[in-house]
MISE-919935 format. One record per residue (C-alpha): residue in one letter; z, x, y. Coordinates in Angstrom, 2 decimals. Layout:
REM residues N
('a' (Z X Y)) ...
END
This chain:
REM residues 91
('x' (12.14 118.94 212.10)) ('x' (15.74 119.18 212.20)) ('x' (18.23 121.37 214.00)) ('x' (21.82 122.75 213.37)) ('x' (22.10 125.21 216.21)) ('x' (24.27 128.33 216.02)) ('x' (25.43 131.78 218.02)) ('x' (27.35 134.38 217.92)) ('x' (27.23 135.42 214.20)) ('x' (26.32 132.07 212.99)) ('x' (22.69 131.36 212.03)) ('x' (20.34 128.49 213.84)) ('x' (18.91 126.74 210.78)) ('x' (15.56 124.97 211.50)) ('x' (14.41 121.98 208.19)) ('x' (10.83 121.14 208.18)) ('x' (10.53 117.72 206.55)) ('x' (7.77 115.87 205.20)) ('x' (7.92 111.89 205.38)) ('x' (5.30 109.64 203.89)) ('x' (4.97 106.07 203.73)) ('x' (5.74 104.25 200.16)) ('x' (5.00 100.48 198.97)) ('x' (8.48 99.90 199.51)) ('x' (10.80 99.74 202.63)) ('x' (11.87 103.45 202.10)) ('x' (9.33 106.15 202.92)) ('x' (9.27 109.21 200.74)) ('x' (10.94 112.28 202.00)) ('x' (10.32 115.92 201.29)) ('x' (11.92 119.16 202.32)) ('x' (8.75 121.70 203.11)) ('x' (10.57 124.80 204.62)) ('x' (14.04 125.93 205.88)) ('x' (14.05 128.68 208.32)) ('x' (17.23 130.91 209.52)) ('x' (17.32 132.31 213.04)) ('x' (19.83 135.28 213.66)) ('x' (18.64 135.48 217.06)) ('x' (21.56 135.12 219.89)) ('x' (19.82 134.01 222.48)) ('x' (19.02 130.39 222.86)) ('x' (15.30 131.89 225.08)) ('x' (14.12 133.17 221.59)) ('x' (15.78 130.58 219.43)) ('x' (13.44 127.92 221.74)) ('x' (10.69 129.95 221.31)) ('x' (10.80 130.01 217.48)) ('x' (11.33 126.36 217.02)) ('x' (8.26 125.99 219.47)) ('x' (6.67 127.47 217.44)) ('x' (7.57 125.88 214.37)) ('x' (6.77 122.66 216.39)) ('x' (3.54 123.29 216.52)) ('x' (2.65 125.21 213.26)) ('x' (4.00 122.28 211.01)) ('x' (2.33 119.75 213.69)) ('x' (5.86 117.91 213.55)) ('x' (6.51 114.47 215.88)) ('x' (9.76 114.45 216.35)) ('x' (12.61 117.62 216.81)) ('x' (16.20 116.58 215.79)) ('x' (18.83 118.59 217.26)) ('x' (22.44 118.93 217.17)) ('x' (22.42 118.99 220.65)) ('x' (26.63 118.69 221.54)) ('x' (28.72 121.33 222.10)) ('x' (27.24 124.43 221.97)) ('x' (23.71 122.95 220.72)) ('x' (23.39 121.80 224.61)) ('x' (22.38 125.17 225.46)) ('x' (19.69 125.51 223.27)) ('x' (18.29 122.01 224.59)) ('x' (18.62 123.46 227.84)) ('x' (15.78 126.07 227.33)) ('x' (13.67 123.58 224.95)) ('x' (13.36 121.25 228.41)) ('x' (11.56 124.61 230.28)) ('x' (7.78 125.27 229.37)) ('x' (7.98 128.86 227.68)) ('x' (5.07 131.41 227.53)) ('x' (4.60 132.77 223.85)) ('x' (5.12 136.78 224.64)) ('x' (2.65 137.59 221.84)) ('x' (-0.32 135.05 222.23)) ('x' (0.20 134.20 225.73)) ('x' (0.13 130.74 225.20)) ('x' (1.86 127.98 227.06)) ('x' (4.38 126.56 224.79)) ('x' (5.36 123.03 226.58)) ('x' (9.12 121.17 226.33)) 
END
């Protein structure tokens, strides 16, 4: 999964990507979903990409972490509980 983090009027976009191996050196890659958050807060951005985390059963989260992306990697380092399942979601 990869990350472009935004706030204040500007959309968090979240890509979901597929890789699997080839013969060759290069392994095949494949967009699966895109998903916009409109969300300001970076609590309930987290919380969706959690989510996402888990649905897609991803291994690695790529985030554009500087500048204002560091806040948003702030509250993916806390455990958060899922309001609506009450589920554990862990960093």
């Amino acid at each position: 999964m990869g990350v472009d983090v935004g706030r204040f009027g500007c959309s968090t976009e979240a890509v979901i990507i597929k890789v699997t191996p080839s013969s060759g050196d290069i392994p095949r890659k494949r967009v699966v979903n895109i998903y916009s958050f409109e969300e300001e807060h970076f609590g309930m951005q987290a919380l969706k990409l959690k989510r996402l985390f888990q649905q897609y059963h991803c291994k690695v989260a790529v985030i554009d972490g500087n500048g204002l992306g560091a806040g948003l990697v702030d509250m993916l380092t806390m455990d958060t509980v899922d309001p609506d399942t009450g589920e554990t979601l862990y960093n």
